[in-house]
N, C-alpha and C positions, 0 to 999 in steps of 0.2 A: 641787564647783567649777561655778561657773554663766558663760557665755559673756560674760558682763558682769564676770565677775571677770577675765577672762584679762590676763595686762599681757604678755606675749612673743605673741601669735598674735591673729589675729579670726576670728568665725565667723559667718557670715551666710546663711540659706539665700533660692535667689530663685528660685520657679517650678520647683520637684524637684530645683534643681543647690544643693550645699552645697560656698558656698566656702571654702575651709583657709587662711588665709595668715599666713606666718610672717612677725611685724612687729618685725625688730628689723636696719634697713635702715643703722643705722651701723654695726653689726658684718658687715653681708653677709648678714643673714637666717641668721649662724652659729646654731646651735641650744646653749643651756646646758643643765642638769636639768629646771629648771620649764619652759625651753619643747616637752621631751620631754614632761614632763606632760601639758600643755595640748595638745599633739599628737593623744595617745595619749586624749582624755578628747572634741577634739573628732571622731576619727573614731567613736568611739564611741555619740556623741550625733546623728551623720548616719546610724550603723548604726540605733538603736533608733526614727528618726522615717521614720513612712510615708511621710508627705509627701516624703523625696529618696531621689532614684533613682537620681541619681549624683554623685560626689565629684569636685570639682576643688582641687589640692594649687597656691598657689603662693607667690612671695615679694612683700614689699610694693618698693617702689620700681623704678628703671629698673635699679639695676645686678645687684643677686644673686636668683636665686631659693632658692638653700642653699648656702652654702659647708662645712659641716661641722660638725662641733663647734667648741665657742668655745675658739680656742686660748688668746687673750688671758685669759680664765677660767681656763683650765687651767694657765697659767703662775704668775696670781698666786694660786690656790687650792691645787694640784696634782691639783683633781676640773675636775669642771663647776658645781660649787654645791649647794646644796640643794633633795633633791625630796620630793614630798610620803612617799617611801616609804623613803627614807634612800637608794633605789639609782638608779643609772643606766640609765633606761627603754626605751634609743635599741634593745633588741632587741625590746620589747613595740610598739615605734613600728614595725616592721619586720613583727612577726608581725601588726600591726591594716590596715598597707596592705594584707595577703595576703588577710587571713581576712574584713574588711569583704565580703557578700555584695554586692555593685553596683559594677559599675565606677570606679574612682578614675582621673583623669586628671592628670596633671602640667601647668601649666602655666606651662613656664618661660620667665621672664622675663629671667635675665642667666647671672648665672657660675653653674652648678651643679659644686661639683668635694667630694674626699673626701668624707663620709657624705652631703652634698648629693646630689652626683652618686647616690648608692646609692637614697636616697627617689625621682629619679625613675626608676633602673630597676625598682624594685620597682614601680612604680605601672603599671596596665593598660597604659597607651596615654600616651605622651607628645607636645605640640603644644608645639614651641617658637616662641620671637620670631626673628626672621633676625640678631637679636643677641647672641643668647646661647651661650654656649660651655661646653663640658665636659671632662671629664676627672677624674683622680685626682693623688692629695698625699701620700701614707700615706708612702709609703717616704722621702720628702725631707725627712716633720718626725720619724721614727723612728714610726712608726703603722703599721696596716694592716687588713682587712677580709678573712678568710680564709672568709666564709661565702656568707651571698649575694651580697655585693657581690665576687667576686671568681668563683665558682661560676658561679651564677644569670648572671651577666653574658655568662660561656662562652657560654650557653645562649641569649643574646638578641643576640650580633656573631658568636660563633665563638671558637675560642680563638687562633688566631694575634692577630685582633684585639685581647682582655681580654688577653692578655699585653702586646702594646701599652702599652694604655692604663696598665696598671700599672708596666712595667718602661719605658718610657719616660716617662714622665707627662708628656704632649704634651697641649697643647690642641686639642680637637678646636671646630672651626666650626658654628654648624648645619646648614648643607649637610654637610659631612664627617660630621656624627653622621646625619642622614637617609638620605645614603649606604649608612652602614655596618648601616643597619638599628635604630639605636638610638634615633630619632629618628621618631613617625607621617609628622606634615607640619610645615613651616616657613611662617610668617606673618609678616609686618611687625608689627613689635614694636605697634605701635597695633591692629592686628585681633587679636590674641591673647586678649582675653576673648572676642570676637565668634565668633571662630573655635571656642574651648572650648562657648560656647552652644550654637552649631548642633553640635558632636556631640553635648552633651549632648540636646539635645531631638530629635532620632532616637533615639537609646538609651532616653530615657521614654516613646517612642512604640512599645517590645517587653513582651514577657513579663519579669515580673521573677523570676519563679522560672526561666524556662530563661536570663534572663542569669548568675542565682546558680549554676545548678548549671554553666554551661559554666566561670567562674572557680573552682570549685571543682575543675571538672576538669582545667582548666590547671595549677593549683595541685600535684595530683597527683605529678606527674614530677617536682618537684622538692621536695620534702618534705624531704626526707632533709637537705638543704641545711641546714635550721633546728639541727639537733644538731650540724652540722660547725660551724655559724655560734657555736655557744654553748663550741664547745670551745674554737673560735676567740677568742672572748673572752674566755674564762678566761686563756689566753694570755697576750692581748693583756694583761690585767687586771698580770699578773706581766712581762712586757716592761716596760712604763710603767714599773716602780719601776730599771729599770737604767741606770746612766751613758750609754748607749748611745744610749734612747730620749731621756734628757733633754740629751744634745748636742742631737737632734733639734727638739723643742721649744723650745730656748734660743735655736737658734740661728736659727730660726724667729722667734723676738720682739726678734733683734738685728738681725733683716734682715741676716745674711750666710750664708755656704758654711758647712753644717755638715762639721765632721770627724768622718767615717767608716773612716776608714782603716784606725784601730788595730783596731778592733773584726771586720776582716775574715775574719781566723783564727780565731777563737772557734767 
C-alpha cells in the first residue's frame, strides 16, 4: 500500500515532521478496518524513513479529530468492514503509536472521544485546539476498552479521574483536559499546526537515539498493559455478539436511551 493509494487517511511529510491525518471528516474522522490499515501502514512508513523525526496524528476538518470506531459501519455490517488481513487492526494501531521510536504528537482538532480519545492518549505529547473536547462513549453504546485505554489512562490523570471519565462519560473541555494533566498545551484552533511545528522542530533539533531510548523507557512501566489490553478484547470480541451490547449499538443509531436495565443482574 502506497500513501497515494490511501482513500481513509493522507500522509505527508514536511521538513522531519510526518503528518497522519485521518480523512473521513463526515463520519467524525470515526475509524473503520481499512482506515486502521492505512494507520498502522502509515506510522510504519514515518518509522522506516530517516528523513522524520517526529510524528504528528490528527483529524481532517474543524469538528473531530477521532471519534472512534465507525459505529454506523458496525451497525449496518456487524464488523467495521474489510481489512487487508481479514482482522481488526485497532490493537496493532495501538501497539505502532507505542513502539514507533520518535515521538508522535496528537494533534487535536475537535471531538476526540471512545477509541478516538484512546489514540490520543497513547500518543507522546498531546496539543489541542481551545475547541476540542474529550472524553469516553464505551459503556453508553454497550463497548469498552479495558486495556490501555482504560489502564494507561490511570497512569496519565490518576485513577479517581479515568474512573471519571469512563463511569461518568462527561465531556471534558480543553482547559478541563490540560488541567487534568491529559492535555500538553492548548491553542487557538488556527495556531494548532503552528504550534505542532515548533514542538516538532526542537525535538529534531536532539539526539535521536536518546529520544528513542527515553520512549522506550517510558514505555517500560507499562508493558504489561498490552496482554490486559488483548484479553480485553477478546472479551470485548464475545460481548459484541450479546443482546446487551447490541441494545447498545442500536440504540446508538436510533438516537435514543438505551435500555440497560434488565441486563443489570446478570
Amino acid at each position: 500500500m502506497k500513501p497515494e493509494e490511501f482513500t481513509d487517511i493522507t500522509y505527508e511529510v514536511d521538513n522531519g515532521l510526518a503528518w497522519i491525518t485521518i480523512n473521513r471528516p463526515d463520519r467524525y474522522n470515526a475509524f473503520r478496518a481499512r482506515t486502521v490499515d492505512e494507520l498502522v501502514h502509515a506510522f510504519k512508513l514515518a518509522w522506516a524513513d530517516d528523513e522524520v523525526g517526529v510524528l504528528a496524528l490528527t483529524g481532517a476538518g474543524e469538528k473531530a479529530f477521532c471519534s472512534g470506531g465507525d459505529q454506523k459501519q458496525r451497525m449496518e455490517t456487524g464488523d467495521y468492514g474489510p481489512s487487508e488481513t481479514g482482522l481488526f487492526e485497532v490493537e496493532a494501531l495501538h501497539r505502532v503509536i507505542r513502539d514507533v521510536p520518535k515521538p508522535v504528537v496528537a494533534a487535536v482538532n475537535g471531538i476526540a472521544i471512545g477509541g478516538g480519545h484512546v489514540l490520543h492518549v497513547l500518543a507522546d505529547l498531546t496539543i489541542a485546539a481551545d475547541t476540542a473536547t474529550f472524553g469516553q462513549n464505551g459503556p453508553r453504546v454497550g463497548s469498552f476498552d479495558a486495556g490501555l485505554g482504560s489502564g494507561y489512562l490511570a497512569r496519565v490523570v490518576g485513577e479517581k479521574r479515568a474512573r471519571e471519565i469512563w463511569f461518568m462519560l462527561r465531556r471534558l473541555s480543553a482547559t478541563e483536559a490540560q488541567e487534568w494533566g491529559l492535555v500538553n498545551k492548548v491553542v487557538p484552533a488556527a495556531e494548532l499546526r503552528s504550534a505542532v511545528r515548533e514542538w516538532a522542530d526542537t525535538m529534531l533539533t536532539y539526539s535521536p537515539t536518546a529520544l528513542k531510548v527515553l520512549k522506550q523507557s517510558f514505555n517500560t512501566d507499562t508493558e504489561h498493559l498490552i496482554s490486559i489490553g488483548n484479553l480485553a478484547y477478546s472479551t470485548l470480541k464475545l460481548f459484541g455478539e450479546t443482546d446487551e451490547a447490541r441494545e447498545g449499538i442500536t440504540a446508538f443509531n436510533e438516537k435514543r436511551q438505551p435500555e440497560f436495565g434488565k441486563y443489570r443482574s446478570h
